[in-house]
DSSP file (Angstrom, degrees, kcal/mol; ACC not computed):
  #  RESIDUE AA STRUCTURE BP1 BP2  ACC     N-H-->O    O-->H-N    N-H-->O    O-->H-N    TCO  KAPPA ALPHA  PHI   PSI    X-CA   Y-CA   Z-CA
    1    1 A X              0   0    0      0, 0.0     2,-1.0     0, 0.0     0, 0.0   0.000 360.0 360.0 360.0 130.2    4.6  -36.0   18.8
    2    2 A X        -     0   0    0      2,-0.0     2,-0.1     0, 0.0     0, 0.0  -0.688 360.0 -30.4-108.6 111.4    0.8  -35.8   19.1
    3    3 A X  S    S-     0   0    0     -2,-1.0     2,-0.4     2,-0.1     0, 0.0  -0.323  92.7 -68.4  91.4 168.3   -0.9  -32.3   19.5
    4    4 A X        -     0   0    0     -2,-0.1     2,-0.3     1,-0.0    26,-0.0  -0.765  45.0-145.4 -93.1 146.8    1.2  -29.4   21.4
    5    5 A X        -     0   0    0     -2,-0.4     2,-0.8    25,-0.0     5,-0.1  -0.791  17.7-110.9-105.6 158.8    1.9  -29.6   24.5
    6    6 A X    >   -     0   0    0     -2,-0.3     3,-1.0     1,-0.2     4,-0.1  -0.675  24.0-163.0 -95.1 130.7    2.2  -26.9   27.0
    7    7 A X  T 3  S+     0   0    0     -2,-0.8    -1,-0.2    26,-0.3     3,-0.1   0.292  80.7  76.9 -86.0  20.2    5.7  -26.8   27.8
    8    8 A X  T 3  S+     0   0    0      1,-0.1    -1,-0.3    25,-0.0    -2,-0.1   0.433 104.8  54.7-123.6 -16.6    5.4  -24.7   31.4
    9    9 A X  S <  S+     0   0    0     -3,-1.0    -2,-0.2     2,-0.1    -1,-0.1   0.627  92.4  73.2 -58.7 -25.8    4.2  -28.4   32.3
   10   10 A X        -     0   0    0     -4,-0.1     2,-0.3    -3,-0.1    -3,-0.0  -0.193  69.3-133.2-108.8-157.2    6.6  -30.5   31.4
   11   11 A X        -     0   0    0     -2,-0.1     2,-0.4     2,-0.0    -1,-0.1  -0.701  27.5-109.9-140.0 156.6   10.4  -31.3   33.0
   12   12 A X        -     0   0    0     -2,-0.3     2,-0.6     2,-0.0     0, 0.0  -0.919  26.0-163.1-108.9 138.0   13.6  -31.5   31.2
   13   13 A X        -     0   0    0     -2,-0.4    -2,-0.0     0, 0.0     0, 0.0  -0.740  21.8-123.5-127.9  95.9   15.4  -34.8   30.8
   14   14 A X        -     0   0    0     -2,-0.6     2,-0.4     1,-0.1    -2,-0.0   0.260  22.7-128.9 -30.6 137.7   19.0  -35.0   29.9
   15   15 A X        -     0   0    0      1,-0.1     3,-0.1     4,-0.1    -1,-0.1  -0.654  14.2-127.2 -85.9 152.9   19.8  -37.0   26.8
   16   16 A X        -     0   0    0     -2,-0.4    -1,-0.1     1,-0.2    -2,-0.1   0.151  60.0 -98.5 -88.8  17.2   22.7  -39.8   27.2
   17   17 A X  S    S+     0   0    0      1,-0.1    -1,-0.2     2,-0.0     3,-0.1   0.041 108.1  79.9 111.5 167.1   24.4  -38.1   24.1
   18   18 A X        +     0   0    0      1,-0.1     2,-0.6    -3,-0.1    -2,-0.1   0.834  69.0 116.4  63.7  57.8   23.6  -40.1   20.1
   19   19 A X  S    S-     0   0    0     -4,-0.1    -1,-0.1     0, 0.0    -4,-0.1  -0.881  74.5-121.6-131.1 108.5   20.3  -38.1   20.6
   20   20 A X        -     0   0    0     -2,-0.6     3,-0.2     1,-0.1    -3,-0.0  -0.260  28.6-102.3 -60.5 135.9   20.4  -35.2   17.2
   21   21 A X        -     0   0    0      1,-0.1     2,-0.2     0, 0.0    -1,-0.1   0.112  42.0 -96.8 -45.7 130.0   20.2  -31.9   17.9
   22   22 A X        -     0   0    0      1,-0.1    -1,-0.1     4,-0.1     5,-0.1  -0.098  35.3-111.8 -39.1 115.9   17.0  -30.0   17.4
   23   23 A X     >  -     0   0    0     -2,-0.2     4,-4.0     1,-0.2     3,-0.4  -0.179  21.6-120.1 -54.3 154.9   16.2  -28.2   14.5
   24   24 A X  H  > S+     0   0    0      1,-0.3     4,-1.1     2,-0.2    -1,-0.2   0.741 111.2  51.1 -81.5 -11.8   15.9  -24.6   14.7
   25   25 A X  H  > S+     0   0    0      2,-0.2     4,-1.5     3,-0.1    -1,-0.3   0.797 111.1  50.2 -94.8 -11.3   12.3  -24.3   13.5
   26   26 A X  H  > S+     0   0    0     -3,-0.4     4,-2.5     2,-0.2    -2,-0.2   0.850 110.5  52.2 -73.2 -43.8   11.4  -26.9   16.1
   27   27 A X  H  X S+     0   0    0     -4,-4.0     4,-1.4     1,-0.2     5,-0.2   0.991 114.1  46.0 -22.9 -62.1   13.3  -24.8   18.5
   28   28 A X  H  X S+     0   0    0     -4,-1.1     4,-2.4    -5,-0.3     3,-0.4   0.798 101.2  53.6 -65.2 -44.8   11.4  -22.4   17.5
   29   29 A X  H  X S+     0   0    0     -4,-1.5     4,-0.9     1,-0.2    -1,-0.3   0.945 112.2  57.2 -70.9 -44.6    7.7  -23.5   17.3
   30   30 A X  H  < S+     0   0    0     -4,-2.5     3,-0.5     1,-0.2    -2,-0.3   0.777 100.3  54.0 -63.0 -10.1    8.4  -24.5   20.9
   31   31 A X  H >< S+     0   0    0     -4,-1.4     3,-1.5    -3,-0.4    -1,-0.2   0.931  91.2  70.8 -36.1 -61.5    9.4  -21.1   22.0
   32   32 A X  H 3< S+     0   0    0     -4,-2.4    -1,-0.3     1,-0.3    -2,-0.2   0.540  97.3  55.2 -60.5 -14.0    6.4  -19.5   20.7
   33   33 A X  T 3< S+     0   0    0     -4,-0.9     2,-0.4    -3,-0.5    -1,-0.3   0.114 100.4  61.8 -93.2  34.1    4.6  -21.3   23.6
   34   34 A X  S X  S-     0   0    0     -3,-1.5     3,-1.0     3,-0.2     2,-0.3  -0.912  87.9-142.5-143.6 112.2    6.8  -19.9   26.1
   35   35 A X  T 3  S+     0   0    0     -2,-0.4     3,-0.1     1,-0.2    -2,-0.0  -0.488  79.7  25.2 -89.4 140.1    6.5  -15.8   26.1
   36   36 A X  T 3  S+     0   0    0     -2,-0.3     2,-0.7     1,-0.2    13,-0.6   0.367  94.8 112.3  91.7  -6.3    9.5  -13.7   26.6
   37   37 A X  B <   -A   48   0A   0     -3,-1.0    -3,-0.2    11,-0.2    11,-0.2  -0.918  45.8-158.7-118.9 139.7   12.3  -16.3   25.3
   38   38 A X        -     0   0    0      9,-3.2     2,-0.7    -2,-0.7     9,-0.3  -0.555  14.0-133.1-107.5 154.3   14.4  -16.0   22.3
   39   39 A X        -     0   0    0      7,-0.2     7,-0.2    -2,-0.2     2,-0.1  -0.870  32.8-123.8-107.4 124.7   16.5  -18.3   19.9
   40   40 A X    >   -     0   0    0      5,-4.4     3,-1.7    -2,-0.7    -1,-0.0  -0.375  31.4 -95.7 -58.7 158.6   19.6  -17.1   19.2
   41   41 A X  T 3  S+     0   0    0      1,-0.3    -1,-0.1     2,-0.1    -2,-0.0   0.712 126.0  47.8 -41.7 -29.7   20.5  -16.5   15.1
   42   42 A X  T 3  S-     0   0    0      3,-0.1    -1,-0.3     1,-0.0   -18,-0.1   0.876 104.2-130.2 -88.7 -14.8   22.2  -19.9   15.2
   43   43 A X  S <  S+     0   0    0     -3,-1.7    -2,-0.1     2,-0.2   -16,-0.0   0.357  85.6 100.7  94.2 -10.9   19.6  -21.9   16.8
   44   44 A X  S    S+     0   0    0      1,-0.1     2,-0.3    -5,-0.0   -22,-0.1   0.910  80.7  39.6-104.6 -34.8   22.1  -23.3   19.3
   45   45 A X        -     0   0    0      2,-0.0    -5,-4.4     0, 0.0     2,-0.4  -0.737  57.1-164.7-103.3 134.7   21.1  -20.8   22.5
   46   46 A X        +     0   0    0     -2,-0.3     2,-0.3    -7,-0.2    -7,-0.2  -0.924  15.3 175.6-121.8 166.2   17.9  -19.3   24.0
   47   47 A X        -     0   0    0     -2,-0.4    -9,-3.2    -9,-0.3     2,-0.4  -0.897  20.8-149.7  75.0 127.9   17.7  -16.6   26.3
   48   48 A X  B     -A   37   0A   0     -2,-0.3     2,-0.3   -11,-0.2   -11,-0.2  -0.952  19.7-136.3-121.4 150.8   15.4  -14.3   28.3
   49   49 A X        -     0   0    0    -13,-0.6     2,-0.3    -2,-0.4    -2,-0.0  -0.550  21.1-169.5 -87.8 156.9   16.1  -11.3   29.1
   50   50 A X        -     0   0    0     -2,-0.3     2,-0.3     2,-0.0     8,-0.0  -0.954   2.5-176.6-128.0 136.7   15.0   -9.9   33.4
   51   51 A X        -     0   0    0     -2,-0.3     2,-0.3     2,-0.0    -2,-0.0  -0.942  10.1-163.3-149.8 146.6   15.1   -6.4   34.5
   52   52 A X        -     0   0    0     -2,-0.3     2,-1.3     2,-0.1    -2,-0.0  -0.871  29.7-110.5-129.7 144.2   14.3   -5.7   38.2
   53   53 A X  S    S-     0   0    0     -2,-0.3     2,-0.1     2,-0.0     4,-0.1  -0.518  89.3 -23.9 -92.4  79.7   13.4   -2.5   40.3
   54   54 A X  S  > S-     0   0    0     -2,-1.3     4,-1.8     1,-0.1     3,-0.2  -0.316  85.4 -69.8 108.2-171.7   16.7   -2.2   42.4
   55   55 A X  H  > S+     0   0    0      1,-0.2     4,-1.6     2,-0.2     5,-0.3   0.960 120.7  55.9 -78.5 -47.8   19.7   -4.5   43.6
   56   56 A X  H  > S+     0   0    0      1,-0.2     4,-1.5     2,-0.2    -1,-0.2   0.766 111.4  45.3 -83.0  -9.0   17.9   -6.8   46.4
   57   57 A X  H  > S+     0   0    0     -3,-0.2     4,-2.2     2,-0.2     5,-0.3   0.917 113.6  54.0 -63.9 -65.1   15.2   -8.0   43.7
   58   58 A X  H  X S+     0   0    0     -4,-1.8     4,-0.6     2,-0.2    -2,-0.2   0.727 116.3  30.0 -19.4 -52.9   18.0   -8.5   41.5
   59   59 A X  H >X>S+     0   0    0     -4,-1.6     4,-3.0     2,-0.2     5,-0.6   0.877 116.8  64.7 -94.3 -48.0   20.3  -10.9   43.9
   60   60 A X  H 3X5S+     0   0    0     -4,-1.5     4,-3.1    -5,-0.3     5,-0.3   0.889 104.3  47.1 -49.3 -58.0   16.8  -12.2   45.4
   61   61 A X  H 3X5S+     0   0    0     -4,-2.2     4,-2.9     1,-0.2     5,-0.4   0.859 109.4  52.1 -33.6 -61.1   16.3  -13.5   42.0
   62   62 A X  H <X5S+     0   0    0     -4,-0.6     4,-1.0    -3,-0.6    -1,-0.2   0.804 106.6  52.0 -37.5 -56.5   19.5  -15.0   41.6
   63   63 A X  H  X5S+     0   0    0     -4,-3.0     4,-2.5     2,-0.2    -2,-0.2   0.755 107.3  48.8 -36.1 -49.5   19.4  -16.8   44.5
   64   64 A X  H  X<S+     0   0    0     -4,-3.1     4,-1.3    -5,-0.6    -2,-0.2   0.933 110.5  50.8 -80.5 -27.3   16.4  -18.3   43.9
   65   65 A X  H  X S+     0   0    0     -4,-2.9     4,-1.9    -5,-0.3     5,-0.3   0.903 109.9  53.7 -78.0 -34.2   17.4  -19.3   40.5
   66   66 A X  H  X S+     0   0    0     -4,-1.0     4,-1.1    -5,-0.4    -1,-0.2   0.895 105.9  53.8 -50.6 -40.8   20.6  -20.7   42.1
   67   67 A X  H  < S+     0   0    0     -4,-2.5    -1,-0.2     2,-0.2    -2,-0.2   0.754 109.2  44.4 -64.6 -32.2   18.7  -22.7   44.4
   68   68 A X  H  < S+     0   0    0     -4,-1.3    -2,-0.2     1,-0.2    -3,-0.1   0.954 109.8  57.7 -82.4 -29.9   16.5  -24.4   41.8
   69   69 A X  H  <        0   0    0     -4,-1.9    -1,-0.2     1,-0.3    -2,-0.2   0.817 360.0 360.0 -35.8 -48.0   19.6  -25.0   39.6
   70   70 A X     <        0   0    0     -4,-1.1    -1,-0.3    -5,-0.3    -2,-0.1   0.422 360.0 360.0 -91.8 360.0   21.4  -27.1   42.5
């Protein structure tokens, strides 16, 4: 790869599977350009945490992430 990139640019493209997993410090250095998500202890998961001021921000949120997912 040449230079970082800002990952809040780019798109995800499924692999067709023989493709080796990522290392966890490559996980990792790409995180760090994305604030508020974490690598789990194995490497294998990341996760951010949300917290919202009452239930219809909550489900609104949900929604909308449900929408981009599909």
């Amino acid at each position: 790869m040449t230079g970082v990139c800002d990952l809040t640019e780019r798109h995800c493209e499924p692999c067709e599977g023989g493709v080796e997993p990522m290392t966890t410090e490559r996980a990792q250095a790409l995180l760090d350009q994305v604030p508020g998500w974490k690598l789990s202890d194995d490497g294998r998961i990341i996760s951010r945490r949300f917290e919202f001021k009452g239930f219809y921000r909550t489900v609104s949120f949900i929604n909308a992430m449900a929408w981009i997912a599909n």
